[in-house]
Structure formats: C-alpha cells, structure tokens
C-alpha positions in Angstrom: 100.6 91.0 72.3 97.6 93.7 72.6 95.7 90.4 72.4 96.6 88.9 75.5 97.1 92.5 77.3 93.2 93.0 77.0 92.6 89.3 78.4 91.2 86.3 76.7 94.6 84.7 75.7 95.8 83.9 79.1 96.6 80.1 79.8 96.5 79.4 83.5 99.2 78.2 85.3 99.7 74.3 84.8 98.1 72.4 82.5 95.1 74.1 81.9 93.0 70.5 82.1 93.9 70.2 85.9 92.9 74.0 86.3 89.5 74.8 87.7 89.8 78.4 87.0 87.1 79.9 85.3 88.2 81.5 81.8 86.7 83.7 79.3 87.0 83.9 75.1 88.4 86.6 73.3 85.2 88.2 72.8 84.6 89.8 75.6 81.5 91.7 75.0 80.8 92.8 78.5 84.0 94.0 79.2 84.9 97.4 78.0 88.5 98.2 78.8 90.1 97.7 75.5 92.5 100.3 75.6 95.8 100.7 78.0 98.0 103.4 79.2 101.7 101.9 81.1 102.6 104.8 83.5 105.7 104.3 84.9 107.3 106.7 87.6 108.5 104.0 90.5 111.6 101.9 91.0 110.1 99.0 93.4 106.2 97.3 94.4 104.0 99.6 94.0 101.5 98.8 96.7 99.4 102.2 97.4 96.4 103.9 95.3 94.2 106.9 96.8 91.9 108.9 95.1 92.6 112.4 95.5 89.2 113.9 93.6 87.3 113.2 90.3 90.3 113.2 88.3 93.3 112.4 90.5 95.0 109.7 92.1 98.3 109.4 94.1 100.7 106.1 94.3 103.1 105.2 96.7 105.0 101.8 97.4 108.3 100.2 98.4 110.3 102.8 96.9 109.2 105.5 99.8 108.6 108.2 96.6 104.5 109.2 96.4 103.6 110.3 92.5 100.2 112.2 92.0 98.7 111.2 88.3 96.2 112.3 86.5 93.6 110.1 86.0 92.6 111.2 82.4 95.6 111.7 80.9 97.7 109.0 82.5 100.1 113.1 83.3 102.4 112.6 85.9 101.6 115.8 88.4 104.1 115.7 90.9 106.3 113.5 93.1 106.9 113.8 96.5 110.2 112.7 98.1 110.9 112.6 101.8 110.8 109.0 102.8 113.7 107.2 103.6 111.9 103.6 103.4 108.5 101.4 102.2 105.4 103.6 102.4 103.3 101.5 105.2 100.3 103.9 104.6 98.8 106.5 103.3 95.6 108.9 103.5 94.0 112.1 102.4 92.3 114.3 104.7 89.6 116.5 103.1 88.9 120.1 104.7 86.2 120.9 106.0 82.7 121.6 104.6 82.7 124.9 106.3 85.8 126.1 104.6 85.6 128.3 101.6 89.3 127.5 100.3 88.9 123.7 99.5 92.6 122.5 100.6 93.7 118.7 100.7 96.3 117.0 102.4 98.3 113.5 102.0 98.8 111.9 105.2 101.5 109.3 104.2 103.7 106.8 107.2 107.3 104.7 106.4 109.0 102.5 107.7 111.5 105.1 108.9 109.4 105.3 111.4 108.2 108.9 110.4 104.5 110.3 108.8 104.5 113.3 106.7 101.6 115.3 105.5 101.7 117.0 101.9 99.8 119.8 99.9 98.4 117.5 97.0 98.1 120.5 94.9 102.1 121.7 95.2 103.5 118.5 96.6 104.9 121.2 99.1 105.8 119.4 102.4 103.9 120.7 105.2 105.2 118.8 107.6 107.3 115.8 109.1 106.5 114.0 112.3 109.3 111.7 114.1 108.4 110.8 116.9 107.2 107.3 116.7 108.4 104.7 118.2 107.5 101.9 116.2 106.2 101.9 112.3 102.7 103.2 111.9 100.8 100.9 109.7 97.5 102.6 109.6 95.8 105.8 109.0 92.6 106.8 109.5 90.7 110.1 109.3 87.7 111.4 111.8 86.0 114.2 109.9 83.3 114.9 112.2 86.2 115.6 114.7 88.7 117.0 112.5 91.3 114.4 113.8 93.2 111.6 112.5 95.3 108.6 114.0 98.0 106.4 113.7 97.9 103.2 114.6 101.3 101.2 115.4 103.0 99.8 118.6 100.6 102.3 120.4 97.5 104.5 119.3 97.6 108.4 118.6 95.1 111.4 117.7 96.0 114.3 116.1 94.9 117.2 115.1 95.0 119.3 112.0 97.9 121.2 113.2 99.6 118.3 113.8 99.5 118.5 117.5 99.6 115.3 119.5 96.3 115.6 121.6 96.7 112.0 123.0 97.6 108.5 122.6 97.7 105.2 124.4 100.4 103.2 126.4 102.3 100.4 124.2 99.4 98.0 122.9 101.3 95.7 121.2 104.2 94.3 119.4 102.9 93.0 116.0 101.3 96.5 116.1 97.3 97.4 114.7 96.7 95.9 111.5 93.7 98.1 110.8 91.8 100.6 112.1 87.9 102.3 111.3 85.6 104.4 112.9 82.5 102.7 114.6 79.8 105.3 116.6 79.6 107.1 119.9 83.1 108.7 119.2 84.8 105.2 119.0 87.3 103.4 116.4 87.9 99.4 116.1 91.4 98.3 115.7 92.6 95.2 115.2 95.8 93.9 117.0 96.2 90.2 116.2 93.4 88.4 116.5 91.9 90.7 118.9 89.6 93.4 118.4 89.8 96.7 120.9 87.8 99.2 121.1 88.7 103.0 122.1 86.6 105.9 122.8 88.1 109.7 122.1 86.8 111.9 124.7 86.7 115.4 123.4 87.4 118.6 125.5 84.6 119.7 127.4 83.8 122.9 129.9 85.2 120.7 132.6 88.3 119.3 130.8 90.4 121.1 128.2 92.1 117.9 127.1 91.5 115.4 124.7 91.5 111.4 126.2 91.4 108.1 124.5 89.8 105.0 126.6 90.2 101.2 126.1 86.6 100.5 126.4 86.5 96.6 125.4 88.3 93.9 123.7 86.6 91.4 121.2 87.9 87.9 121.7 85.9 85.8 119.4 88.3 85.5 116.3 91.1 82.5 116.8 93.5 83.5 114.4 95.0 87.2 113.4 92.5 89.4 111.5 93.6 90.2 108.0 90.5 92.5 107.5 88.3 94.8 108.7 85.4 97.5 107.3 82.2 99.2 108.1 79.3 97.7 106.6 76.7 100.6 107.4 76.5 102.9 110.5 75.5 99.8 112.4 78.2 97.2 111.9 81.0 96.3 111.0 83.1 93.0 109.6 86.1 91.4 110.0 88.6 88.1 108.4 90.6 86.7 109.6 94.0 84.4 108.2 92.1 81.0 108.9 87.9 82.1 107.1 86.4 83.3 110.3 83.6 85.8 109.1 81.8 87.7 111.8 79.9 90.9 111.8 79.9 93.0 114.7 77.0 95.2 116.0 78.7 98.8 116.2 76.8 100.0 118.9 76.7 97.3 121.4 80.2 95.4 119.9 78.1 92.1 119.8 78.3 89.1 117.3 75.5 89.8 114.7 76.9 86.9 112.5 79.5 84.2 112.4 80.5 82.4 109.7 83.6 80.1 109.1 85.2 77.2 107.6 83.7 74.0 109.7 85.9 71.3 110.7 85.8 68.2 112.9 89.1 67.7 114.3 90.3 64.5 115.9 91.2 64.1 119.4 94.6 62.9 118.6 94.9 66.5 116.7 94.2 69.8 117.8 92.9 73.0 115.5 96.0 74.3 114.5 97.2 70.6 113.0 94.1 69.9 111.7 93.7 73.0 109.4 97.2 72.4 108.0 96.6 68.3 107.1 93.5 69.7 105.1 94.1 72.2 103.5 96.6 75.5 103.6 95.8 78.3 105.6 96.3 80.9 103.1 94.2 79.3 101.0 90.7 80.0 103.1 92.6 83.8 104.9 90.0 86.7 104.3 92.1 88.9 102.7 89.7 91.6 100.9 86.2 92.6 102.1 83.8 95.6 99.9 79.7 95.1 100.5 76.9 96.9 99.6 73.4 97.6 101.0 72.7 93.9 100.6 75.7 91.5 100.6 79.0 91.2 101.9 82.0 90.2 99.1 85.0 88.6 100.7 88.1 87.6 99.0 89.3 84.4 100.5 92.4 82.5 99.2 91.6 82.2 95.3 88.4 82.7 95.9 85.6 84.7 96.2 82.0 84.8 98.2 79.1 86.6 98.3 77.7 87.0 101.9 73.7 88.0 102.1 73.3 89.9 105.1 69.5 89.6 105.6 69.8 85.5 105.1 73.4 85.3 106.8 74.4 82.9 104.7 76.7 82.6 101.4 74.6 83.2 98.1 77.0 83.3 95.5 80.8 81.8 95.2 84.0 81.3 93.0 85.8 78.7 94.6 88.8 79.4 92.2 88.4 83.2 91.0 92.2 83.6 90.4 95.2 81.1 89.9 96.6 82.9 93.2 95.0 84.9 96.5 93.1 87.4 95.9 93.9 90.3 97.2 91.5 92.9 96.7 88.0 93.3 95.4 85.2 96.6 95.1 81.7 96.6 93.7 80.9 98.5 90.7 77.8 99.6 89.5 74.9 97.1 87.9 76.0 94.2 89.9 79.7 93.6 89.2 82.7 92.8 90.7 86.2 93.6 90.1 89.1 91.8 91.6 92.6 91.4 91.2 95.3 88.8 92.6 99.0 87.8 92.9 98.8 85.9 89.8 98.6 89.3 87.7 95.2 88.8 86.7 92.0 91.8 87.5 89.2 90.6 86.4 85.2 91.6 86.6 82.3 89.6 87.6 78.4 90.2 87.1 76.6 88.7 90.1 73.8 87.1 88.3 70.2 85.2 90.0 70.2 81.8 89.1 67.4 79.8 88.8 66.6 76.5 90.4 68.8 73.7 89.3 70.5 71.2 89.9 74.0 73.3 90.0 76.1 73.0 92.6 74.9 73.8 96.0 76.0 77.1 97.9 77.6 75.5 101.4 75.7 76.8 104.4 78.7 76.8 106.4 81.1 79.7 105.1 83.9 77.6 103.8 82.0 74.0 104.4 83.7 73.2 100.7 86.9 72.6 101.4 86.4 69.3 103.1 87.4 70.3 106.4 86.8 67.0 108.7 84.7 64.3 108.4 81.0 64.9 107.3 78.2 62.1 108.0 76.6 61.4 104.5 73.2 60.7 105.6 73.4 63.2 107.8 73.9 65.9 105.3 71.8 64.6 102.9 68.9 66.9 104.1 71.2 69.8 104.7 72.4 69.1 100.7 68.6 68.8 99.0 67.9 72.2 100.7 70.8 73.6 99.7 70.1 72.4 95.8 66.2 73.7 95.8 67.2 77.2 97.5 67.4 80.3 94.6 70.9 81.5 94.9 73.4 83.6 92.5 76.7 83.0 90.6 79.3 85.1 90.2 80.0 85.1 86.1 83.5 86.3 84.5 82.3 89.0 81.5 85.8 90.4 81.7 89.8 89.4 82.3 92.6 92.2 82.0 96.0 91.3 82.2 98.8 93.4 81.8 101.2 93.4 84.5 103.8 90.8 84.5 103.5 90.3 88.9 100.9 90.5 91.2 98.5 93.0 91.1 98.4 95.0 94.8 95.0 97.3 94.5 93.0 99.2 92.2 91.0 102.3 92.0 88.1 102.5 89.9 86.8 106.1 88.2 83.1 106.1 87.0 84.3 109.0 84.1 88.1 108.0 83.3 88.1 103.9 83.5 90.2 101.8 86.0 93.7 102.5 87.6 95.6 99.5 88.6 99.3 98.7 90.6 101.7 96.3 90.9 104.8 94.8 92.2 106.1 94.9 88.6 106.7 98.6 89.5 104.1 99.5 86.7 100.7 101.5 86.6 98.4 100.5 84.4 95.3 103.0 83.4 92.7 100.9 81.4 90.3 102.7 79.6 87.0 102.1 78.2 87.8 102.1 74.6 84.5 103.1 73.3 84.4 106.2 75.3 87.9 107.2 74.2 86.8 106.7 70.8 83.9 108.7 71.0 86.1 111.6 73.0 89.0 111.9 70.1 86.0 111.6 67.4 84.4 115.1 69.8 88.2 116.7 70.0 88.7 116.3 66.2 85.5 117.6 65.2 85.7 120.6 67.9 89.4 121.2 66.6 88.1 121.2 62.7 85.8 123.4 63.3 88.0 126.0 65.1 90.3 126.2 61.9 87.4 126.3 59.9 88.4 123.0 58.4 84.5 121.4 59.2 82.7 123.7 56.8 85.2 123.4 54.0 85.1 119.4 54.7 81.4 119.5 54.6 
C-alpha cells in the first residue's frame, strides 16, 4: 500500500497500452517525498491552501469551516467557523512593514454571500461583512495601499478597518473570475472573456474620497478566461477555456504576445463547431499559469507547456502530463515542476535542455498539435525541418505522488517542511522529504540522550 502511496505503482486509467501518459519506476531517485502525514479535519472538497508564514498554512473548502495547520507537525491549530456555505475565496493580509506588532489577518468570502476577516493567531473573528449582493469570488490585497477588494457582481475597496471606501456599479452577472494588481494604481479583472481595467484614485488635498474608474476593456480573448497572473512589474498573462495565451503589456494594456491553438475552419462551420468536431474544449482550456524570470508554464487540459518569453514561442511540452486536466502547477527550485490534476495524481518535472535530435518537434503555434483543421503538407514541411533542428527542452517525470483517492485541488510547497496537498477526497496530505525527517529524529534522539545523560553512558 505505502508502495503505491509514494508513486511508481500506479496503472493509468484504461489499458495502459492505449495510454500515452508518461510513467515512472519505482525507483524514484529524484524524487524525495517518501514519507506521508493524512490530516484530516474537513467533511466536504477541500479546495483552498494559503500560506500563512514559514511554518503555517490554513485550508478551507466546500464545508464553509477554515483549519489553520502546522506545517511541521501536520498539528491542527485552530478552526474557524462562521460560514454558512462553500468557501469561494480566501486571502491573508500582512501588516504593514512599519508596524512593530506583526498582526495577520484571513480574509475569507462564501457563498452566503458574506466575507469575514479572522486573527490567524486566535482564530478570533474580527469581523463579518454582509452586505454583498452577489457571491464574491475573488480577493485580492493592495499592500502599498493598505486596501483590499472583492470582486463579484460588482467591484469594492476596502480598507483595513473594513470600511467600504468605494465600489463600482453592477459589472456583470457571471461575476470576476479573477483579479491582480497591474501599475499606476490599477487592478485587471477578468469578467468573461473580457478583461477591464480599473484605476483606484486615492484621496488627495482636493478630494477626501477614495474613487475607482473603468479605464479600458481588453477584447482580444474569444472565449471566457480561466486564468490570469502577473509575470513581472511589466506584464501580465492570461487563458482562456479554448488555449488562447496572450501576454499583456501592464503599462500600456497592449498585446505583447499571442499564442493559441490554430485552426482552419470550413465555411460550412463556424469557430464554435469546429473546435468541438476536433477536439474537446476542456481538453486545450488554460487552467493553471506559474512563470519565472524566463518562461511561462501553463497547464492546459492534460497537459503542460513551457512558454519562453524572450523567443515567444513553446520550448518545452507534455502533451499528456496527467490522465485528467490539470489543474494547478508552481515552479520549484533547480528547474522543476510540480503539478497536480483531477485524476489524483501530483507529480514533479525537471525541465531539462535537449540536444538536437530528431525528437519530436515543439509546435510553433501554441496548441498546433492537436490537429486543429487542415494543414498543407508541403507547406509545412519547412515550418517542420526548423522546428526539428531548433534546441528546445523536455519536461522529464523524476517524481509521481499519489495518495488521495479524488482529484487533487492545489498545493502549497515549503522549502524547510516538504509539500502540503488537498483534495476533494476531503483529505490533507503533508509529504515529506523522508531523508530530512530521518536526519531530524536521528538530531532529536541524540539531543534527547544526551539531556538524560544516556549519550556518555552509550558511548
């Protein structure tokens, strides 16, 4: 049983000759979680992980209850109850640098239609805020302002007093989906498959209040956006549910790069039907982005793809990462790659140069490999031979955990205490990197023996 927890045991679903999932032996050398702790404290899909500091987390999910763990010991802290319904979001919101007392809050929204903020060290309720007319979905925090906002039906700013400074008129039904910060006092949100962008005007000499302006809308995507995060101080990227990539200057809101599945449609069929005769939309939706200084990694369908920012184009790819979508990913240190899925599955990659061969070539287009349309032979021949002699990278499998029986919903990753990961089997899994915990009980043995005195006499 520990055999298959750890990974390496797993059969794919189907018959594992018609699967092109990538797999990996028992040995898994490169991986080193080898040890497990099951926390379990929820009743329904856990969907929520924040880090609260170096050795804390918080969860929340369907359940509507929020449980701070710690992230060494796998101790449950505290639990906060006040929800009614799902947990839609949550967020922390630091103090500021210039206060002494270092004091945290938890910024969590519900379905009821309701956001309350918590004391993460007493899971004391500061306060409850009702006056929403539609669920909030997203949370985001300003520091440099000392605001944050929710994003729902409508758009509001608060402060850390929980006063309402100002919001917008109704924006839409479906709601914003996501929400960051771009410069120049401004945040993105996404409302379908539009982007809009809203400056905050702070209080000045000549006006006490605070203002929020719709300042443009972005109406390049063609489909809702699933995703959205900042890249660097200068841009920022979004998905959406049928593989449209583009990165957005933040300054000047323009199209810096574009990148998509490519299609020839018919006459007889427009977009919409031609996408669904060749392939499933939710098999090419952008459901995950993380980057770094370099690349871009997007988690699309079972997939994932590594997007070079200086060569805007695709360098590296797993076609078939996971048995099901993938629906979150984050870079670790030395080149790697964690994602998990709906299958269950978390596994880690090592993004690795590969030399030129004849392997297979990395699609210019975004999502060019699906077969979307009809592609002249001869006339891609060229495209193809300069696809095959260009150095790219592969994404290689060194490591495969799987422990929850449902899909996995996110993950948070601690450099000191391993990986923490949640599902909608209502479980918390903490994996560990078993030589480190070995070499911590052989420490706490030896430190122990020699406080009774036992070392010397052993010696």
């Amino acid at each position: 049983m520990l055999r298959w927890l750890i990974g390496g045991g797993r059969e794919p679903q189907g018959l594992a000759e018609k699967s092109p999932l990538q797999t990996i032996g028992e040995e898994q050398t490169q991986n080193p979680y080898t040890e497990l702790l099951v926390l379990k404290a929820h009743h329904d899909i856990v969907r929520f992980l924040v880090q609260l500091d170096d050795y804390r987390f918080a969860s929340a999910g369907d359940d509507g209850i929020i449980v701070v763990w710690n992230a060494q010991t796998g101790e449950k802290l505290l639990e906060l109850n006040g929800h009614t319904q799902k947990i839609t979001a949550i967020i922390t919101f630091p103090s500021l640098e210039s206060c002494e007392e270092k004091h945290q809050l938890i910024l969590t929204a519900s379905a009821d239609r309701t956001v309350i903020v918590w004391d993460s060290d007493t899971g004391r309720q500061v306060q409850r805020i009702s006056c929403f007319q539609s669920t909030v979905k997203c949370l985001t925090v300003l520091q440099r302002l000392d605001v944050w906002l929710s994003g729902g039906n409508d758009l509001c700013v608060w402060n850390r007093k929980l006063d309402l400074l100002c919001k917008t008129s109704h924006l839409s039904d479906t709601g914003i989906s996501a929400l960051v910060e771009i410069p120049k006092n401004c945040v993105v949100a996404a409302v379908g498959k539009e982007l809009i962008i809203f400056r905050l005007v702070a209080p000045t000499e000549g006006s006490l209040e605070w203002d929020i302006l719709e300042v443009k809308r972005l109406l390049d995507h063609q489909d809702n956006i699933l995703s959205l995060i900042n890249v660097n101080d200068l841009s920022f990227v979004t998905g959406s549910h049928i593989g449209e990539l583009i990165i957005w200057d933040a300054l000047d809101w323009t199209v810096q790069a574009y990148e998509r599945n490519f299609w020839d449609p018919s006459p007889q069929l427009d977009t919409q039907q031609e996408i669904k005769l060749c392939q499933k939309s939710n098999d090419i939706s952008i459901h995950h982005f993380t980057c770094d200084e370099e690349n871009v990694f997007a988690a699309v369908g079972r997939g994932l793809y590594v997007y070079n920012l200086q060569m805007k184009r695709v360098i590296a790819c797993q076609k078939t990462a996971h048995d099901s979508n993938v629906l979150h990913i984050a870079r670790l240190p030395n080149r790697q790659l964690i994602s998990c899925s709906e299958d269950g599955s978390v596994r880690i990659w090592e993004l690795r140069e590969k030399q030129q061969l004849a392997a297979e070539p990395v699609p210019t287009g975004f999502f060019n490999m699906w077969g979307f349309g009809r592609v002249n032979k001869q006339a891609s021949q060229p495209v193809k031979k300069q696809q095959e002699n260009a150095t790219s990278c592969s994404l290689e499998l060194i490591g495969d955990l799987i422990g929850h029986s449902s899909s996995v919903e996110v993950f948070l990753y601690f450099e000191d205490h391993g990986l923490v990961t949640c599902s909608a089997d209502h479980l918390i899994i903490l994996w560990k990197n078993g030589e480190r915990e070995s070499g911590l009980r052989s420490l706490r043995l030896f430190q122990k023996l020699e406080e009774n005195g036992d070392l010397y006499l052993a010696l």
